[in-house]
N, C-alpha and C positions, 0 to 999 in steps of 0.2 A: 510897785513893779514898774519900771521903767519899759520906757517905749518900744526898746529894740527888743525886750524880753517879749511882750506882745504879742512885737512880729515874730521871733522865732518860735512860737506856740502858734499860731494861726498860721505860719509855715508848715510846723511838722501834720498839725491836723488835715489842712489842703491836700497836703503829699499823700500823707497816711492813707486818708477818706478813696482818692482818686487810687491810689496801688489795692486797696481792699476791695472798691465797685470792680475795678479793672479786671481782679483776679477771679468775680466772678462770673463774669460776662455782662454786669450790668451796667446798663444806661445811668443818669442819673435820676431819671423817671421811674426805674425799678428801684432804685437806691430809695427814693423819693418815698415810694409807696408802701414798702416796706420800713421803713420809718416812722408814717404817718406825719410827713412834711409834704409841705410842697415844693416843686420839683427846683422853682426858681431859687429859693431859701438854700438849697442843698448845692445850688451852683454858685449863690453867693459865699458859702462856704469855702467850696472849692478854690473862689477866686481870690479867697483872704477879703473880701469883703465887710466882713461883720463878726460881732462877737458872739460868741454861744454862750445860753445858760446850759448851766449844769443840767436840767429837762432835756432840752438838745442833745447834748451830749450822751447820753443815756438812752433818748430815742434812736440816737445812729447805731450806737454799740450794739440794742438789744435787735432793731432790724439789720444788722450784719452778723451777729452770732458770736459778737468780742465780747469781753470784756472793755469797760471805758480807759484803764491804764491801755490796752491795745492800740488804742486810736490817736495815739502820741509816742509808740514804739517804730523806729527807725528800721 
């Protein structure tokens, strides 16, 4: 996978992640907790900072109530 694919995968999930807390009024400390992350890990997300394991991914979908294809639905 090349570099810019990456980024437009840790694009769409930032985006995604931040329009799904947003819609439900949560911080990213509810997002966080709900998760079973910590609150900073869930902003470095947000910020395209870091990669996720598949666990991650999985912990955000099941504390937001997606499906894990959701979480990269535009």
């Amino acid at each position: 996978m090349t570099t810019s694919k990456r980024s437009i995968l840790r694009h769409r999930l930032a985006k995604r992640l931040l329009q799904l807390r947003a819609s439900r009024g949560w911080s990213q400390d509810d997002l966080a907790e709900a998760a079973d992350l910590h609150r900073t890990y869930v902003s470095l997300i947000e910020r395209e900072h870091c990669n996720v394991s598949l666990d991650t991914l999985e912990s955000l979908a099941k504390g937001l109530g997606v499906e894990v294809a959701d979480l990269f639905r535009s």
